[in-house]
Structures are given as structure tokens and as C-alpha cells.
C-alpha positions as CSV (number, residue, x, y, z in Angstrom):
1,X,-8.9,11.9,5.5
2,X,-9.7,8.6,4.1
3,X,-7.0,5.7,4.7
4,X,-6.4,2.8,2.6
5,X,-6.9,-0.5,4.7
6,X,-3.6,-2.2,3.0
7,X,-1.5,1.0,3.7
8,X,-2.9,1.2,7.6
9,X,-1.4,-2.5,7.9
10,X,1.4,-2.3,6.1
11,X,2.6,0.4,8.4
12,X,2.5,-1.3,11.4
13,X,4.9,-3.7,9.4
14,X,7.8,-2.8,11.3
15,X,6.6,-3.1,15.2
16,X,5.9,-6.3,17.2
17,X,2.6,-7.1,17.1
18,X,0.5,-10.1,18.9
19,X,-2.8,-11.6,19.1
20,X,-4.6,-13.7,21.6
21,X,-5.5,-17.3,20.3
22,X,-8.6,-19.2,21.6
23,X,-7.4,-22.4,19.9
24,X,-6.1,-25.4,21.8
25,X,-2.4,-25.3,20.0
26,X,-0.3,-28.6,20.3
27,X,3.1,-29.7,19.0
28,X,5.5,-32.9,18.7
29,X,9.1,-33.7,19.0
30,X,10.5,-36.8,19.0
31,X,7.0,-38.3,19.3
32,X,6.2,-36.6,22.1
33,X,4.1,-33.6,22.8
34,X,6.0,-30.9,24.2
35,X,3.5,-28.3,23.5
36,X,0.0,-27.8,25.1
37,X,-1.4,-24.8,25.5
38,X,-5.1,-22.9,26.2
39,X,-3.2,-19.6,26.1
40,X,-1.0,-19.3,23.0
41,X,-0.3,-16.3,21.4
42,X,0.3,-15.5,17.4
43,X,3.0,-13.3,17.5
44,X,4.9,-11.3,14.6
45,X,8.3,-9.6,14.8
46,X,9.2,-7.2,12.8
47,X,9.0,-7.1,9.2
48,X,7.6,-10.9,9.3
49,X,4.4,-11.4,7.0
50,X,3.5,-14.7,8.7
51,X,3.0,-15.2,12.7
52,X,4.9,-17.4,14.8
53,X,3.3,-19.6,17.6
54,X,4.1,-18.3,21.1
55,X,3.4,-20.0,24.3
56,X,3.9,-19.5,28.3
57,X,7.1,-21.3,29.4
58,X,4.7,-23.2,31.9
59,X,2.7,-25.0,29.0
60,X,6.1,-25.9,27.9
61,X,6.2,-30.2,28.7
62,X,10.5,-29.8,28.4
63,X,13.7,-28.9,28.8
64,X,14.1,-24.7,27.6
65,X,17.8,-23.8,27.9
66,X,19.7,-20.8,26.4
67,X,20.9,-20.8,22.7
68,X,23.7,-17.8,22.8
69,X,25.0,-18.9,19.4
70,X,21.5,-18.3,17.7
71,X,21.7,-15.1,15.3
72,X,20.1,-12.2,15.7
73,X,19.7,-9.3,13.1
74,X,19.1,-5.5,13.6
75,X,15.4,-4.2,12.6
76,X,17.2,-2.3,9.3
77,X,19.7,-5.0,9.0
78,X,17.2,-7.5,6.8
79,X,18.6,-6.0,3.2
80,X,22.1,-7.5,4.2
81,X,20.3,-11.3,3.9
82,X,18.5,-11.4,0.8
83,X,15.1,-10.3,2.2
84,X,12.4,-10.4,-0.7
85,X,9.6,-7.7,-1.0
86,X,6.3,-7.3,-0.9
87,X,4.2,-4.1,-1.3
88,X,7.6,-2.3,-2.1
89,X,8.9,-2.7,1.3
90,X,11.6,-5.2,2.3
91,X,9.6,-8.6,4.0
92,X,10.6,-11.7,6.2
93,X,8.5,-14.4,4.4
94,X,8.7,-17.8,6.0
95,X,11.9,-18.6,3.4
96,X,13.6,-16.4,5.8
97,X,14.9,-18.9,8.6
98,X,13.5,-18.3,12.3
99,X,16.7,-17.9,13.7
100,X,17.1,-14.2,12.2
101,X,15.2,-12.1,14.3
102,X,14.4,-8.1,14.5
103,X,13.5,-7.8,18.0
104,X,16.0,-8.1,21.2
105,X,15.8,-11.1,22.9
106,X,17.2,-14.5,24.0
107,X,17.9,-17.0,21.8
108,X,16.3,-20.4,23.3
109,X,16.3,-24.3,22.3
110,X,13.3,-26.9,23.1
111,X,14.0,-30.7,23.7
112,X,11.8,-33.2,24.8
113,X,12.6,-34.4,28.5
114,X,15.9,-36.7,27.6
115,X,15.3,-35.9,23.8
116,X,18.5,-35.3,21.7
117,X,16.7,-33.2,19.1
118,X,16.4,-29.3,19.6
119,X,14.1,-27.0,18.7
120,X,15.0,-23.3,18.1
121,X,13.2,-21.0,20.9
122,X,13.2,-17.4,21.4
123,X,11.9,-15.1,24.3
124,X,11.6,-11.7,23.0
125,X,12.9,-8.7,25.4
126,X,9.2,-7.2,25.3
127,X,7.1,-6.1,28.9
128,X,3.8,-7.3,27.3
129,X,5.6,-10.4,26.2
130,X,6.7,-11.9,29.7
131,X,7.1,-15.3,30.2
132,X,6.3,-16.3,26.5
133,X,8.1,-18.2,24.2
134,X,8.2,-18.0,20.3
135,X,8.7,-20.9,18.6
136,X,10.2,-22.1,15.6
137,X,7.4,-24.2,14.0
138,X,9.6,-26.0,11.0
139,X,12.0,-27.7,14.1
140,X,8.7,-29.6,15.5
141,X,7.8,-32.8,13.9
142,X,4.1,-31.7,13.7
143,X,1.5,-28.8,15.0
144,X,-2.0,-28.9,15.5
145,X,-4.7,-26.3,16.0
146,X,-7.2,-28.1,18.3
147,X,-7.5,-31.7,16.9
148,X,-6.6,-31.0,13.2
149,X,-2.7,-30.9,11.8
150,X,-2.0,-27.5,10.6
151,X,1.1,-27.3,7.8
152,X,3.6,-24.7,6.6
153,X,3.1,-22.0,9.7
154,X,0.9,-20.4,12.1
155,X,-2.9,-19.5,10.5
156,X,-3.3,-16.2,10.4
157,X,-6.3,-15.3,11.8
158,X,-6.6,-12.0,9.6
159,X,-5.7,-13.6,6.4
160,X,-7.7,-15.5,4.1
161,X,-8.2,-16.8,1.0
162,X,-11.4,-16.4,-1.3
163,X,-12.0,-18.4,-4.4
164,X,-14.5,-17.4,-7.1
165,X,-15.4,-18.3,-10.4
166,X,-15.0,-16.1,-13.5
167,X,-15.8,-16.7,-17.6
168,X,-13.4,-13.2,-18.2
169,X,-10.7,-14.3,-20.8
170,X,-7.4,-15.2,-19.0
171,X,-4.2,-15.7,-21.6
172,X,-1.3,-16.7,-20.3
173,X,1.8,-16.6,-22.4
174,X,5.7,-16.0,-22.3
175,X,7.9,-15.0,-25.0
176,X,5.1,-14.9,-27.3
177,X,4.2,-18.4,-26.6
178,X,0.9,-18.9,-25.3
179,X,0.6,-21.7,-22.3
180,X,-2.9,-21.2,-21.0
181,X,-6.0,-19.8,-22.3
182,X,-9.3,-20.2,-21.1
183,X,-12.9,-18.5,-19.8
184,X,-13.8,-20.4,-16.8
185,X,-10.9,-19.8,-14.6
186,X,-11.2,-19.9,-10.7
187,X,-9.4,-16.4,-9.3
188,X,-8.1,-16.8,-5.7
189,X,-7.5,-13.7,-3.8
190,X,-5.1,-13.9,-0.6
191,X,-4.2,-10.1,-0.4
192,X,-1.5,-8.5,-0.2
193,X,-0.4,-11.3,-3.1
194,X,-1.6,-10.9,-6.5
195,X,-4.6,-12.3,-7.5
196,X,-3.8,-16.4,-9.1
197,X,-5.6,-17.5,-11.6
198,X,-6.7,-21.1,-11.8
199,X,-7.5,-22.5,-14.8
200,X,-8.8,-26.3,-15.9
201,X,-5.2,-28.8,-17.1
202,X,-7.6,-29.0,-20.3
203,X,-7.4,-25.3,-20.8
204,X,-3.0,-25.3,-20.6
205,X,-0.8,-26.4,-23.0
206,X,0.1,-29.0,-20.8
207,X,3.2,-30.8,-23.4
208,X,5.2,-27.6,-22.8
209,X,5.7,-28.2,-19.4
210,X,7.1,-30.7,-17.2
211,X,6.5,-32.0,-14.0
212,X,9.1,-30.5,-11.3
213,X,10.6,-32.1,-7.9
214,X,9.4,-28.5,-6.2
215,X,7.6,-29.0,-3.4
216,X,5.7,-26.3,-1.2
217,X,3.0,-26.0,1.6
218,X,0.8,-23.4,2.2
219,X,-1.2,-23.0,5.9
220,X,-4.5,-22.4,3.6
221,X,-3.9,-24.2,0.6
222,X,-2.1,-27.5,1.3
223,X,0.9,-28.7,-0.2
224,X,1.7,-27.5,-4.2
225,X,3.8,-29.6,-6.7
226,X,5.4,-27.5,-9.4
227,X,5.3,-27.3,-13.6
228,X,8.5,-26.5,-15.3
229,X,9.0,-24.5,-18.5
230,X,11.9,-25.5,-20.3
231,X,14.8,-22.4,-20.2
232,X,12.6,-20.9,-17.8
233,X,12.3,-22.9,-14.3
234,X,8.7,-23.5,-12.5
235,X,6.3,-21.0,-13.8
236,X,3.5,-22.8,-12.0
237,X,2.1,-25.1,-9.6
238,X,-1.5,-27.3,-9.0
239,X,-2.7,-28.8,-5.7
240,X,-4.2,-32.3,-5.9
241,X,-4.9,-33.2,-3.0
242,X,-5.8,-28.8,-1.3
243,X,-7.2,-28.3,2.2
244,X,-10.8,-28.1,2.0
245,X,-10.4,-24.2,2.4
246,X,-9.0,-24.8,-1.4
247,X,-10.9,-27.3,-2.7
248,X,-12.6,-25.7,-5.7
249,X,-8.9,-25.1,-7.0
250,X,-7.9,-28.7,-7.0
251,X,-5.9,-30.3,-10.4
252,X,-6.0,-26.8,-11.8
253,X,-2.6,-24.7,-12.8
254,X,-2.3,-21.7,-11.9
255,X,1.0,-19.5,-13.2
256,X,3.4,-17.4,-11.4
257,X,2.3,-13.4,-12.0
258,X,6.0,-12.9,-11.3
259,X,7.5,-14.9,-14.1
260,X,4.7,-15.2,-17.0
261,X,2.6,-12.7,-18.6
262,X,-1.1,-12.8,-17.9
263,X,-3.9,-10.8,-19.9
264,X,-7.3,-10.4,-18.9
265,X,-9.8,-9.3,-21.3
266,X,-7.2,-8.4,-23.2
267,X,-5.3,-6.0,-20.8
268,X,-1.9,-7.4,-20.0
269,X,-0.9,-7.1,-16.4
270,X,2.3,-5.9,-14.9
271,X,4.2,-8.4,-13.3
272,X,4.0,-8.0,-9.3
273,X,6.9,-7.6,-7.5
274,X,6.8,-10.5,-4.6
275,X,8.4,-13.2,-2.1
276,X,8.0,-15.4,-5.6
277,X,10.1,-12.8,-7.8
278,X,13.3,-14.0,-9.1
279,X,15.5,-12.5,-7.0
């Protein structure tokens, strides 16, 4: 019998999984590398959506002691703190601190030799996980993947993002009120998220919205400043200044599935249920 790809990864949603990276994976605190390693792992705990780095203790430049105090949460325990969906199922997206973990384990902290600051660590209870270390990548002042700065999280090495150009006709409206229309709008897919449309700042009605202090980075997009609808909160975002993986979209707008309606060719979409829904 046939099997969906989605639904084949989706169900392994709820184990630990890991994966092997050949990238030369650095990382600062204090001004100081404290992480250099050959022999990192990705590394996902249950119910997470986006990897965490993982190194051996020995690439570790240091000093690792024990957190006790760090929380820890049962695999089905992840309702009780506000976890948003995804595909139906209940998620950990990155807005979900790293300190809440689904996997037994010891809670760890990172400073720099004589360093003040500490980094949240954690060594998972797991036999093909000896002697590893996951670490929290917001507590580190910066990460890089070989030589270049990586933002946001981990790269994913199973997930990408593919831009393409379309002339379908894309309205997008709330309340009856239309704020976009165009035929030349750039669709980025990034599955399992909905598909974002892109369209030109000529192509929006621009004067209805206004320019927000929201601020968010993405590991394949770059860092997104936010549009506001009056009564209704940010219902989009642009990137103008994208990683080069996102170039094609740069200065366009592209609006929240979860908040505004879209049509396309005149069918109206149902709005997706995501990480992004109001919850």
C-alpha cells in the first residue's frame, strides 16, 4: 500500500531522531568560541519541528556543569504549555523555550572558561547519544556552519525552501476589504507550512497597513520585519535584506494564511491551522 511521504514523517514526530553533520559547526560566548566541532550531530527531541545542535563533550572549549533546576516535561505533557500545531498534531516550534524537553536526561549549562554567562546544555539519557551534548542555540552570542553565520536555529538538512514564479490571480482580502491583488506573485513552498505567497509592495494596498516593531529570523529566509492591520495585529511580513537562498522574494509582502483570506483563481483557501495561528 502506498504511503504518503508527509504522513511517513510526521509519524516518526514523537521519537528522538538524529543525523550526522559533515559541517565544521562553531559557536561564541562571551567572545569566545566555546564550540568547535568536525563531528556535530542535528538532533530532534520529541515533538520538536526544528533540530538542535549537538556536540561531543570533548569539542566542548569550557566549563559543562549540572543544571538540576532546568525543567523538563513529559513526552504527553506538551498540551499543558501552550504547544501550537502543525499538521493537526501538537508541535514544539522554536517559540517553545529549550529548556522544556520530552526526552530524559540531564539538564547542563555552558560557560566560557572564567565566563559569567551560561548557556543552557542538555545530555539526553539515550545509548546512541553517549557523550553528546544538545545545545541551546538562542543562549550563544553567534553560530556558524563552516565559515558562514547561520541565524534563528539549526539548518535542517531535509528542509528547504523553493521559490517560483506564478501569473495565477492571488486576492488577498479580510472582512471584505481587499489588501493585495496581483498576477505575478512569487509562491514559496517550505512544506509542511502552507504555501506564502509573495506579491510586489506595488500590487498591496500598502496605506492600510503600518509598519510594526515585530521582528523575526528564519534559518533560510533571513530576518522578517512585520506589516500591521489596524484592529487586526501583523497580518504580514517582507524581507529586505533575505539570505541569498530567498533572494527572489526580497521587498515583497507576503500575508499570513492563518489570519487573512487568500483566493487563487478565484477559489478561496481555508485558513491553515499552524505555529502562526492565533492561539
Amino acid at each position: 500500500m502506498s504511503v504518503r511521504v508527509r504522513d511517513l514523517l510526521m509519524a516518526e514526530l514523537g521519537a528522538l531522531r538524529f543525523e550526522p553533520t559533515q559541517k565544521r559547526i562553531r559557536a561564541t560566548l562571551e567572545g569566545r568560541t566555546v564550540i568547535d566541532s568536525t563531528r556535530a550531530l542535528l538532533v530532534w527531541e520529541p515533538k520538536r519541528v526544528v533540530p538542535t545542535y549537538a556536540v561531543p563533550i570533548a569539542d566542548i572549549d569550557g566549563e559543562l556543569d549540572a543544571a538540576p533546576d532546568a525543567a523538563i516535561v513529559a513526552p504527553d505533557g506538551i498540551a499543558a504549555i501552550g504547544a501550537p500545531e502543525l499538521g493537526g498534531r501538537a508541535v514544539l516550534d522554536p517559540s517553545i523555550p529549550f529548556s522544556v524537553h520530552t526526552v530524559d536526561g540531564e539538564p547542563m549549562s555552558v560557560r566560557a572558561r572564567g565566563g559569567g554567562v551560561a548557556a543552557a546544555a542538555f545530555v539526553p539519557s539515550d545509548p546512541l547519544l553517549e557523550d553528546v551534548v544538545l545545545l541551546d542555540f538562542a543562549a550563544f552570542d553567534a553560530w556558524y556552519e563552516e565559515d558562514e553565520r547561520n541565524v534563528a536555529h539549526p539548518r535542517d538538512p531535509f528542509h528547504r525552501i523553493d521559490i517560483v514564479h506564478s501569473s495565477r490571480a492571488v486576492r488577498i482580502e479580510l472582512d471584505g476589504t481587499v489588501l493585495a491583488e496581483s498576477g505575478r506573485a512569487c509562491l514559496l513552498f517550505e512544506p509542511p507550512l502552507p504555501v506564502r505567497y509573495y506579491v510586489l509592495a506595488e500590487d498591496v494596498r500598502t496605506e492600510l497597513l503600518d509598519p510594526s516593531e515585530t521582528r523575526s529570523a528564519c534559518a533560510y529566509k533571513g530576518e522578517a520585519s512585520y506589516l500591521a492591520l489596524p484592529g487586526a495585529g501583523d497580518v504580514a511580513w517582507t524581507y529586505r535584506a533575505p539570505l541569498r537562498e530567498a533572494e527572489e522574494v526580497r521587498d515583497r509582502i507576503a500575508f499570513f494564511n492563518e489570519h487573512v483570506d487568500i483566493v487563487v483563481d478565484g477559489e478561496r483557501l481555508e485558513r491553515p491551522v499552524t505555529p502562526w495561528s492565533r492561539r
